[in-house]
MITOR-441750 format. One record per residue: residue number from 1; residue in one letter; y, z, x of N, C-alpha, C, CB in turn. Coordinates in nm, 4 decimals, always signed. Glycine has a CB too. Example, Ala and Ser with C-alpha at 12.3 -4.5 7.8 and 13.67 -1.06 7.14 Angstrom:
// MITOR-441750
num=1, residuo=A, n.py=-0.5690, n.pz=+0.7800, n.px=+1.3190, ca.py=-0.4500, ca.pz=+0.7800, ca.px=+1.2300, c.py=-0.3300, c.pz=+0.7800, c.px=+1.3200, cb.py=-0.4473, cb.pz=+0.9046, cb.px=+1.1308
num=2, residuo=S, n.py=-0.2250, n.pz=+0.7080, n.px=+1.2850, ca.py=-0.1060, ca.pz=+0.7140, ca.px=+1.3670, c.py=+0.0030, c.pz=+0.7870, c.px=+1.2900, cb.py=-0.0598, cb.pz=+0.5725, cb.px=+1.4084
This chain:
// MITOR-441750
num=1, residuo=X, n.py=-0.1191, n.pz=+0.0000, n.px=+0.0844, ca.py=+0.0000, ca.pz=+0.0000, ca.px=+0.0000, c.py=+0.1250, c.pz=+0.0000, c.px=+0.0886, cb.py=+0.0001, cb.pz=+0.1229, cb.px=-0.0958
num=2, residuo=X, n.py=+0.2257, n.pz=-0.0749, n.px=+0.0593, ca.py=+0.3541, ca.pz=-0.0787, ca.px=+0.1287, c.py=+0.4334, c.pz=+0.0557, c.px=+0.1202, cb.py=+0.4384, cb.pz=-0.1920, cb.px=+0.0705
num=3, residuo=X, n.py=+0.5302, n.pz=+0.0433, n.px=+0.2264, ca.py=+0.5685, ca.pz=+0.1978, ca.px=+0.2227, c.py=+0.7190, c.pz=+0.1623, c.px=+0.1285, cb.py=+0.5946, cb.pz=+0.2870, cb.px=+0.4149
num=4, residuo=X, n.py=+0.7527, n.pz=+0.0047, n.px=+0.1293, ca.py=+0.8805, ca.pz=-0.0354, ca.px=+0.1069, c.py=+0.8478, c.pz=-0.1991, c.px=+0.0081, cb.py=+0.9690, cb.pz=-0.0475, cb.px=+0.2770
num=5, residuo=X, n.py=+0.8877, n.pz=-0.1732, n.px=-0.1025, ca.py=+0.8349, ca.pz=-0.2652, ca.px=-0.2078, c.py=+0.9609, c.pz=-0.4014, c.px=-0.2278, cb.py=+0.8097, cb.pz=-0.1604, cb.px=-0.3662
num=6, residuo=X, n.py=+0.9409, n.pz=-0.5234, n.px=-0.1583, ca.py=+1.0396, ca.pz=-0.6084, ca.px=-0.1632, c.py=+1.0942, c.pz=-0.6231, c.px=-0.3375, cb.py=+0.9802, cb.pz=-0.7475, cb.px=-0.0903
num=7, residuo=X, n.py=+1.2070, n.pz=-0.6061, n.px=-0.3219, ca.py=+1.2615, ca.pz=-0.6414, ca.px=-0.4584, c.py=+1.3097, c.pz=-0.8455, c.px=-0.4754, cb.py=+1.4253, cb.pz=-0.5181, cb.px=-0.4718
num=8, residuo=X, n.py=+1.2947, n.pz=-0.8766, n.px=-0.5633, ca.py=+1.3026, ca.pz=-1.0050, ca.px=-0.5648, c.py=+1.4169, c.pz=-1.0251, c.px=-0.6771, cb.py=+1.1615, cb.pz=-1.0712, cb.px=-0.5894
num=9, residuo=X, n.py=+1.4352, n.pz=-0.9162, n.px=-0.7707, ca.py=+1.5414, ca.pz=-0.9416, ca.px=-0.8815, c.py=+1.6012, c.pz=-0.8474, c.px=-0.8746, cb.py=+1.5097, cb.pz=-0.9641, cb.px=-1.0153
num=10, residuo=X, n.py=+1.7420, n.pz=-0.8211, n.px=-0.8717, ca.py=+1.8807, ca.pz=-0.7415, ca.px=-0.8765, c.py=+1.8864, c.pz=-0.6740, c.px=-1.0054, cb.py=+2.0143, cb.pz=-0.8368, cb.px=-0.8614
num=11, residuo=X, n.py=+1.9306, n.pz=-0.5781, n.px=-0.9665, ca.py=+1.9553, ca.pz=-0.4641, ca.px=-1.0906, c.py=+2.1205, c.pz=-0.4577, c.px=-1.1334, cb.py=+1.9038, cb.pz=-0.2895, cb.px=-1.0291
num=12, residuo=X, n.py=+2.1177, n.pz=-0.4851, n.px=-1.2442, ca.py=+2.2534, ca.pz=-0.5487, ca.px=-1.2993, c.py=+2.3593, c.pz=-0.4356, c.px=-1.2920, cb.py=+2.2396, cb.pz=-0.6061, cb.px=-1.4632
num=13, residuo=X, n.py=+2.4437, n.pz=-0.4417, n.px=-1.2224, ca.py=+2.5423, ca.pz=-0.3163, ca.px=-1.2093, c.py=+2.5428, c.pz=-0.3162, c.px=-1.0656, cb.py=+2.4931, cb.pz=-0.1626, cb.px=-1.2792
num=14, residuo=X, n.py=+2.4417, n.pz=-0.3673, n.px=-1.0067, ca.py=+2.4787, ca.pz=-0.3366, ca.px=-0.8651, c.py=+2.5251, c.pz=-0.4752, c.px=-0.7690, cb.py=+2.3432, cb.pz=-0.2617, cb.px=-0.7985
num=15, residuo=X, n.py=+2.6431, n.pz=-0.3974, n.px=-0.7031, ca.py=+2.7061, ca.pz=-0.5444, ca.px=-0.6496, c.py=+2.6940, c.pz=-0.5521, c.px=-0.5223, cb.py=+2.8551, cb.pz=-0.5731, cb.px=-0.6748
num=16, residuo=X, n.py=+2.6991, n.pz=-0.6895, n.px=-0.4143, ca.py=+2.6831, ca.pz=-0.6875, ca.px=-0.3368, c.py=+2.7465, c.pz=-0.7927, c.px=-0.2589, cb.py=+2.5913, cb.pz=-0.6654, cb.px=-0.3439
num=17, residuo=X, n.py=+2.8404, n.pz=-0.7377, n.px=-0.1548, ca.py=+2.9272, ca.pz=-0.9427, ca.px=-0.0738, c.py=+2.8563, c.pz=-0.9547, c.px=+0.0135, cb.py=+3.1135, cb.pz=-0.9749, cb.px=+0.0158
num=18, residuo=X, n.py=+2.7800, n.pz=-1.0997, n.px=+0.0336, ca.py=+2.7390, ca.pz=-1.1458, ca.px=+0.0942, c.py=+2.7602, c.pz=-1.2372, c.px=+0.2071, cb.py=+2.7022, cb.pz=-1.1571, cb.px=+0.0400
num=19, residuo=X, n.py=+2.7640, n.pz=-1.1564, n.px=+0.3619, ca.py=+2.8117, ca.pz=-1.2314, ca.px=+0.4289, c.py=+2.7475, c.pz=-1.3937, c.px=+0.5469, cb.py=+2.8616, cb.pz=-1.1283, cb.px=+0.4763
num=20, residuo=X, n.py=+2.7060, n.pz=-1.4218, n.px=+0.4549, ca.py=+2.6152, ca.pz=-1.5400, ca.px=+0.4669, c.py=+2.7088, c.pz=-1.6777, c.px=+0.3734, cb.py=+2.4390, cb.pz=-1.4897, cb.px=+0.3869
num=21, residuo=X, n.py=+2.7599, n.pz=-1.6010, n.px=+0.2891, ca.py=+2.7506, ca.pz=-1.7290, ca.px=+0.1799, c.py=+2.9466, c.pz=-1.6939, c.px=+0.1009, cb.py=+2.5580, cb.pz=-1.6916, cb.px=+0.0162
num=22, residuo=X, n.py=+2.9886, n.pz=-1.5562, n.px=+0.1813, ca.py=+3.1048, ca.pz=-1.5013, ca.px=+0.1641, c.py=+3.1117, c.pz=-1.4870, c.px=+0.0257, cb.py=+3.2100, cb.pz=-1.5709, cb.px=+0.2216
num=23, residuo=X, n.py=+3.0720, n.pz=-1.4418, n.px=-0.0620, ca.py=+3.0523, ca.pz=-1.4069, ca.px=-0.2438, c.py=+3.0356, c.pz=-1.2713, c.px=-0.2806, cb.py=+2.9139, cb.pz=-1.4738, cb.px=-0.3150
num=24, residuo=X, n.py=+3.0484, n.pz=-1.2687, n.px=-0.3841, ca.py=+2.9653, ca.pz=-1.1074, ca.px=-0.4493, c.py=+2.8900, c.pz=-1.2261, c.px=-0.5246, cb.py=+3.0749, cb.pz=-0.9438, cb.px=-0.5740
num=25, residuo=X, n.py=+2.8008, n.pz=-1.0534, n.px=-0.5276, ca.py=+2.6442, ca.pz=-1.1053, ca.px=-0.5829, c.py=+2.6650, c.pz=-1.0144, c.px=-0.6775, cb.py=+2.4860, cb.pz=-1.0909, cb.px=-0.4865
num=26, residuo=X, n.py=+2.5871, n.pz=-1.0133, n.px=-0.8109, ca.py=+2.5529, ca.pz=-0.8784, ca.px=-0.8599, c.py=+2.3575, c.pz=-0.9086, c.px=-0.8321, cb.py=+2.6260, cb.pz=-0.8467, cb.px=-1.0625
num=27, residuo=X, n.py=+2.3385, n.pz=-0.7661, n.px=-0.8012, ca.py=+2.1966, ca.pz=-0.7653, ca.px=-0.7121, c.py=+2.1959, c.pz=-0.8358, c.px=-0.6460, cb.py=+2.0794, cb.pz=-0.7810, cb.px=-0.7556
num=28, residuo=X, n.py=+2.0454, n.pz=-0.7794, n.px=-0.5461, ca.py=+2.0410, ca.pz=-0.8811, ca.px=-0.4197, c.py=+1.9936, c.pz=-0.9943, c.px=-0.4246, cb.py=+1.9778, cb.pz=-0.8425, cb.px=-0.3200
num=29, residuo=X, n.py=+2.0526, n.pz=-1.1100, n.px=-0.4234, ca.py=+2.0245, ca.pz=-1.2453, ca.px=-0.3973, c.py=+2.0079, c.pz=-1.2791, c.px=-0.2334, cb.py=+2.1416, cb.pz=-1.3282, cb.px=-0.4634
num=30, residuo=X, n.py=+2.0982, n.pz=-1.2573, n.px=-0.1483, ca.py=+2.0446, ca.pz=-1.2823, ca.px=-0.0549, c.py=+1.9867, c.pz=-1.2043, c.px=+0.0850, cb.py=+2.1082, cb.pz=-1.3509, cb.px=-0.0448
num=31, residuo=X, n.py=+1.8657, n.pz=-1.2075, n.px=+0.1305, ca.py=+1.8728, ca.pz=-1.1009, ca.px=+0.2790, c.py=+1.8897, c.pz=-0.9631, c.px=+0.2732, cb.py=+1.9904, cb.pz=-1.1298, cb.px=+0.3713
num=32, residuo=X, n.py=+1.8833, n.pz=-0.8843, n.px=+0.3237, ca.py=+1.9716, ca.pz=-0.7378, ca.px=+0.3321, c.py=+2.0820, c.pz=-0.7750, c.px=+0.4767, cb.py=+1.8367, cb.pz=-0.5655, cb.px=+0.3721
num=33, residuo=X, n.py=+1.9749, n.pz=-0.8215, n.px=+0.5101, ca.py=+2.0556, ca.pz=-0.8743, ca.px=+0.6758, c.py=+2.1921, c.pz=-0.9179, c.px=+0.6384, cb.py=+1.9740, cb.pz=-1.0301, cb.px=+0.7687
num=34, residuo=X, n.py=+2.2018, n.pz=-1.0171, n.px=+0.5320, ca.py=+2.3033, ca.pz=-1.0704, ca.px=+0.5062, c.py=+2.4070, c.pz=-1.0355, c.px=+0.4163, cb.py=+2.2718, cb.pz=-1.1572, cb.px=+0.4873
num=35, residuo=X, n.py=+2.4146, n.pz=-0.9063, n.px=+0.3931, ca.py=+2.4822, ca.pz=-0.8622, ca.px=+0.2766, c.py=+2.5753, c.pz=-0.6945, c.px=+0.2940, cb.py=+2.3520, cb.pz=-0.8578, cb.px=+0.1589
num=36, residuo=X, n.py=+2.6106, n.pz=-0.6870, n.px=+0.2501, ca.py=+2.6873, ca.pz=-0.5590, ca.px=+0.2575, c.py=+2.6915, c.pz=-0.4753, c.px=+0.1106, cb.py=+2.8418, cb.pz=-0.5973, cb.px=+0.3069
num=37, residuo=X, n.py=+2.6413, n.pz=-0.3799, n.px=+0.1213, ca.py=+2.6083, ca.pz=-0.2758, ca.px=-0.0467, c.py=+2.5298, c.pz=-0.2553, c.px=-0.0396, cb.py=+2.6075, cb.pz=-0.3060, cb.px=-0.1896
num=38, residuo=X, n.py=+2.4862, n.pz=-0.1427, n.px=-0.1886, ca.py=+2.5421, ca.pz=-0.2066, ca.px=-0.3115, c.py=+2.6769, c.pz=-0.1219, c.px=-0.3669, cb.py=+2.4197, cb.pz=-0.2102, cb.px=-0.4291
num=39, residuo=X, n.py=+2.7950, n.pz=-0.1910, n.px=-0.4089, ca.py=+2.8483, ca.pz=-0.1209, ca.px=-0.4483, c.py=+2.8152, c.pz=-0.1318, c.px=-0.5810, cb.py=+2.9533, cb.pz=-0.1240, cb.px=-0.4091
num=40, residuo=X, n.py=+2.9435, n.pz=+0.0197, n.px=-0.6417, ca.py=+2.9270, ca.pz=+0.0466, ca.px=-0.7834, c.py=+2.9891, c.pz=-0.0584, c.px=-0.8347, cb.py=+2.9788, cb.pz=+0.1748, cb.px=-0.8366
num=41, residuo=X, n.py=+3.1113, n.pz=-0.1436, n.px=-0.8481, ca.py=+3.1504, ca.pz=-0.2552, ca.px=-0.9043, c.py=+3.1614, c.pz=-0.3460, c.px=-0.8535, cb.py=+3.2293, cb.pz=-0.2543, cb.px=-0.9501
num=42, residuo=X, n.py=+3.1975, n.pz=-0.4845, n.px=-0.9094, ca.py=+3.2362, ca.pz=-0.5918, ca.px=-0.8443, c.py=+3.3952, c.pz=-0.5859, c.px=-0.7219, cb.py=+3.2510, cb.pz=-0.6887, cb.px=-0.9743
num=43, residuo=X, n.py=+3.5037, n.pz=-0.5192, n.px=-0.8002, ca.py=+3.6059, ca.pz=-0.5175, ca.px=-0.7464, c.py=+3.5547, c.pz=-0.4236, c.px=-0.5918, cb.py=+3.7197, cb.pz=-0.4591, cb.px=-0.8560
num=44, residuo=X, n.py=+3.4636, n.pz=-0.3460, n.px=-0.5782, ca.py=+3.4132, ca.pz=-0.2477, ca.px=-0.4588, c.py=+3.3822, c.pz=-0.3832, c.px=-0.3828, cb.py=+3.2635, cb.pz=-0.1196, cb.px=-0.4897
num=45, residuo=X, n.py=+3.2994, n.pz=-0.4512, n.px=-0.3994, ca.py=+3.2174, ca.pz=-0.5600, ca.px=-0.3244, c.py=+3.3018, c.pz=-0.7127, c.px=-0.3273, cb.py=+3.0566, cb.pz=-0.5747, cb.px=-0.4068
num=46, residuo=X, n.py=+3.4466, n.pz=-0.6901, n.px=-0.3894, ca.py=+3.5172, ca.pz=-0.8120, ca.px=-0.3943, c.py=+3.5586, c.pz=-0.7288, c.px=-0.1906, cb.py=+3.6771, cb.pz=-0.8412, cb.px=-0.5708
num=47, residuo=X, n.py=+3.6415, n.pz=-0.6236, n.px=-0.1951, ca.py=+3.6922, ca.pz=-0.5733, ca.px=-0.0982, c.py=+3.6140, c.pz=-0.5019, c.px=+0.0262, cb.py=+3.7670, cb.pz=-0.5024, cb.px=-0.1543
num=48, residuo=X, n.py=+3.4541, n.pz=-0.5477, n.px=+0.0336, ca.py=+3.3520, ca.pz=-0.5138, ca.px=+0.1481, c.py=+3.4189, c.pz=-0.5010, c.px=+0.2682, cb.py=+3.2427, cb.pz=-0.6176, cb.px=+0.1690
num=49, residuo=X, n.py=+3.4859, n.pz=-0.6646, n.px=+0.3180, ca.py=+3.5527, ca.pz=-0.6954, ca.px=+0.4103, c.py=+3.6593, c.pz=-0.6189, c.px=+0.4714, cb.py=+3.5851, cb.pz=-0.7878, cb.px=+0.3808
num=50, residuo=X, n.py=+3.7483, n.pz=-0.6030, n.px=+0.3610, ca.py=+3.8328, ca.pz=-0.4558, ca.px=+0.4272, c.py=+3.8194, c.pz=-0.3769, c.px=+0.4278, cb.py=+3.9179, cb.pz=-0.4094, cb.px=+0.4140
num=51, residuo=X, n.py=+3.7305, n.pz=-0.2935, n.px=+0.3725, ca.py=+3.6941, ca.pz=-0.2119, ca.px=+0.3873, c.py=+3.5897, c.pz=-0.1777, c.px=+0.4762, cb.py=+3.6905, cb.pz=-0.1939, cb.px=+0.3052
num=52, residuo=X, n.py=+3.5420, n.pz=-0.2724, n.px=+0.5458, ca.py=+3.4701, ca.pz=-0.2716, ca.px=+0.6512, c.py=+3.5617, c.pz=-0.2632, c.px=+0.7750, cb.py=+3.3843, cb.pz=-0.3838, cb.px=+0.6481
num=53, residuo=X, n.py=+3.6846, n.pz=-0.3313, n.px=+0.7743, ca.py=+3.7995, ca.pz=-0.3535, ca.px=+0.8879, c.py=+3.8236, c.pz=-0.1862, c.px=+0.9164, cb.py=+3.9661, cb.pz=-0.4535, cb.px=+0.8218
num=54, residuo=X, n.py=+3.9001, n.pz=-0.1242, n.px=+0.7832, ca.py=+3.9557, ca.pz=-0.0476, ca.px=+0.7951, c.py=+3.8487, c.pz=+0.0929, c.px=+0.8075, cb.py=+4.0494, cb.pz=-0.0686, cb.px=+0.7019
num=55, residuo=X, n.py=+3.7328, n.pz=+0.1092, n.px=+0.8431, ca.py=+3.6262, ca.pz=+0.1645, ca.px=+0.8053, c.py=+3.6175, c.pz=+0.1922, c.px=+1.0618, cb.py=+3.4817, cb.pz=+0.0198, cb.px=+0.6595
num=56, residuo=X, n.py=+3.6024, n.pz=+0.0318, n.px=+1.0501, ca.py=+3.5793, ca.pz=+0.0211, ca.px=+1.1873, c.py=+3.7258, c.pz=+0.0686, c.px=+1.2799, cb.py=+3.5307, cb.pz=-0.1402, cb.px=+1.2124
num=57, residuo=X, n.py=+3.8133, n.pz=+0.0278, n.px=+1.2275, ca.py=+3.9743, ca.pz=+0.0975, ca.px=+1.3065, c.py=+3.9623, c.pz=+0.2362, c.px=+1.2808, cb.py=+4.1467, cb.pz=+0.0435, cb.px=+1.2301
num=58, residuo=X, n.py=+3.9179, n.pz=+0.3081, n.px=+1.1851, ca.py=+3.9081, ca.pz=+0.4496, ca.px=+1.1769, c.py=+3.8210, c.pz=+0.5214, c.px=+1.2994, cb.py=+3.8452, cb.pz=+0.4799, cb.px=+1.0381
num=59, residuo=X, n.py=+3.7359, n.pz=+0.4250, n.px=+1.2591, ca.py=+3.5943, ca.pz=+0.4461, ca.px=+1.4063, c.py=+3.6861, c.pz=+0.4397, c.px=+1.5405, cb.py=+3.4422, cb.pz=+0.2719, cb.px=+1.4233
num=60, residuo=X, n.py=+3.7280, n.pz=+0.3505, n.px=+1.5766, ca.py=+3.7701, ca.pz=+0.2959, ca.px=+1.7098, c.py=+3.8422, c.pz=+0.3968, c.px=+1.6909, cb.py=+3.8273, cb.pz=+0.1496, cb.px=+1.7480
num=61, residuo=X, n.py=+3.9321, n.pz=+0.4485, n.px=+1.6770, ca.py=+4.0421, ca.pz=+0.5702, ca.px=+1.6771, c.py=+3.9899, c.pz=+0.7318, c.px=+1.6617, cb.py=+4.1438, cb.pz=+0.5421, cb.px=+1.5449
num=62, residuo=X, n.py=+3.9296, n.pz=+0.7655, n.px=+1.6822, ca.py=+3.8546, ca.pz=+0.8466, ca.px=+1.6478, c.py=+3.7788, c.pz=+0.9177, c.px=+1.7300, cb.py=+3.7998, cb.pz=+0.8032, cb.px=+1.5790
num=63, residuo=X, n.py=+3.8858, n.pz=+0.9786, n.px=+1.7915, ca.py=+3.8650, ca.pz=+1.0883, ca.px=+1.9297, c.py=+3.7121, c.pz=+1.1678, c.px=+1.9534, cb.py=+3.9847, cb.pz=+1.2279, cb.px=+1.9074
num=64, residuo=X, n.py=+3.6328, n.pz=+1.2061, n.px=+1.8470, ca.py=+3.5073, ca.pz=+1.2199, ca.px=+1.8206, c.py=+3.4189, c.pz=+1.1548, c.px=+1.8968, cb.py=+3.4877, cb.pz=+1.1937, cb.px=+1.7096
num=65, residuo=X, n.py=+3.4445, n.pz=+1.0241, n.px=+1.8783, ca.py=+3.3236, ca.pz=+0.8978, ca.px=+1.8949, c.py=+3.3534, c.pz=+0.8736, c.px=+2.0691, cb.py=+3.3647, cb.pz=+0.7135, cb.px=+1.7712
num=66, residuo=X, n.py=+3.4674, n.pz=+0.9324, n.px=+2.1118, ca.py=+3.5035, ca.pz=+0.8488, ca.px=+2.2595, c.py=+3.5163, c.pz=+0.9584, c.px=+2.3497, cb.py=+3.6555, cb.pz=+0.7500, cb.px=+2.2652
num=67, residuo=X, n.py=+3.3905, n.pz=+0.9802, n.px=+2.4134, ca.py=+3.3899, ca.pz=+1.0761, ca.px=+2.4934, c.py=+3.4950, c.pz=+1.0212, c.px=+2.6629, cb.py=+3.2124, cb.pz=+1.1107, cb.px=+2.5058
num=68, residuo=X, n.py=+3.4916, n.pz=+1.0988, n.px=+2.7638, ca.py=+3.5673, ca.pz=+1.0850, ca.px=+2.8641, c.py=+3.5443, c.pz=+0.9974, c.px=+2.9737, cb.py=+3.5804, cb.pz=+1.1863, cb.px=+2.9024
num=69, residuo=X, n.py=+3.3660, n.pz=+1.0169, n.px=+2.9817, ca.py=+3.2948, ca.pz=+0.8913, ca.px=+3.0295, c.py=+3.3044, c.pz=+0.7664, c.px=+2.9876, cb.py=+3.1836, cb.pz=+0.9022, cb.px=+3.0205
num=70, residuo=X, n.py=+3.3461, n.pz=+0.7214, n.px=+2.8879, ca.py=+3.3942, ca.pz=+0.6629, ca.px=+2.8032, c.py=+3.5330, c.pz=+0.5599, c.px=+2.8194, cb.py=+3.4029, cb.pz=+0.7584, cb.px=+2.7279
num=71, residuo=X, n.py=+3.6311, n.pz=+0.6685, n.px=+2.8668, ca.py=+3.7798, ca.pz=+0.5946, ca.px=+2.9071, c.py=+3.7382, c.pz=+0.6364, c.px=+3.0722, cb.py=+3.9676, cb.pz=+0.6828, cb.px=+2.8225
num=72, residuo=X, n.py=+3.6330, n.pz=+0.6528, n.px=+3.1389, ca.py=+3.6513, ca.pz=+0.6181, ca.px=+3.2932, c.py=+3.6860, c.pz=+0.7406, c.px=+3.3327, cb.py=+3.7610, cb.pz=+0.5053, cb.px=+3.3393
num=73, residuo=X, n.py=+3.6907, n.pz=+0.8906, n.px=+3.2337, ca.py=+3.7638, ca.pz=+1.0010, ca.px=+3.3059, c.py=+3.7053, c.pz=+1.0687, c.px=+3.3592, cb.py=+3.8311, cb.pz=+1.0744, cb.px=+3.2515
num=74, residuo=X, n.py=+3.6816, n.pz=+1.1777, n.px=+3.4726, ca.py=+3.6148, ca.pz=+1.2593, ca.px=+3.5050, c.py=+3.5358, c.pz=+1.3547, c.px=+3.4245, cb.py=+3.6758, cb.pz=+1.3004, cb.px=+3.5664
num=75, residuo=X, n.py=+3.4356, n.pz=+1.3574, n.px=+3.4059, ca.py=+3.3596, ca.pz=+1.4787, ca.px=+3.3024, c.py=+3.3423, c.pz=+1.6044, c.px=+3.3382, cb.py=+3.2248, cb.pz=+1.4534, cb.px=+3.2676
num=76, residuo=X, n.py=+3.3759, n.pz=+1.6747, n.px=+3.4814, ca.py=+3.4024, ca.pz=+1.7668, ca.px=+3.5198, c.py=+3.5100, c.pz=+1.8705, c.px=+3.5045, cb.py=+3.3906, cb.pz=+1.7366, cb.px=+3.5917
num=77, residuo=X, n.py=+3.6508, n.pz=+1.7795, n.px=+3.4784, ca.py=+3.7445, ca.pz=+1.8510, ca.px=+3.4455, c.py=+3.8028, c.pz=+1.9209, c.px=+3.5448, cb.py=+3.7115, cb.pz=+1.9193, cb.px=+3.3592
């Protein structure tokens, strides 16, 4: 028995932009590889893209994630 059951038909409510084919989907039509979600609405999965931008600039900025080894600094202190 599979541990993970391929779905072949989308469950209506759930949205998904697909960056293969640049669309929302509602359910998965294409890949997982190729897709981003699921969000709760269409308007969530109209805005994947920026919210992916602004998701990753939060990251990059984000004193947490960037240790000292990192910017080249001494880790000794």
């Amino acid at each position: 028995m599979a541990l993970f059951k391929k779905r072949t038909v989308g469950k209506p409510g759930e949205w998904y932009y697909c960056l293969e084919h640049q669309k929302v989907e509602e359910g998965p039509e294409c890949p997982a590889k190729d897709r981003f979600g699921p969000y709760a609405s269409r308007q969530e999965a109209e805005h994947a893209m920026a919210t992916a931008r602004e998701k990753n600039l939060q990251w990059e900025n984000d004193p947490r994630w960037h240790d000292a080894s990192a910017r080249g600094e001494d880790d000794q202190g």
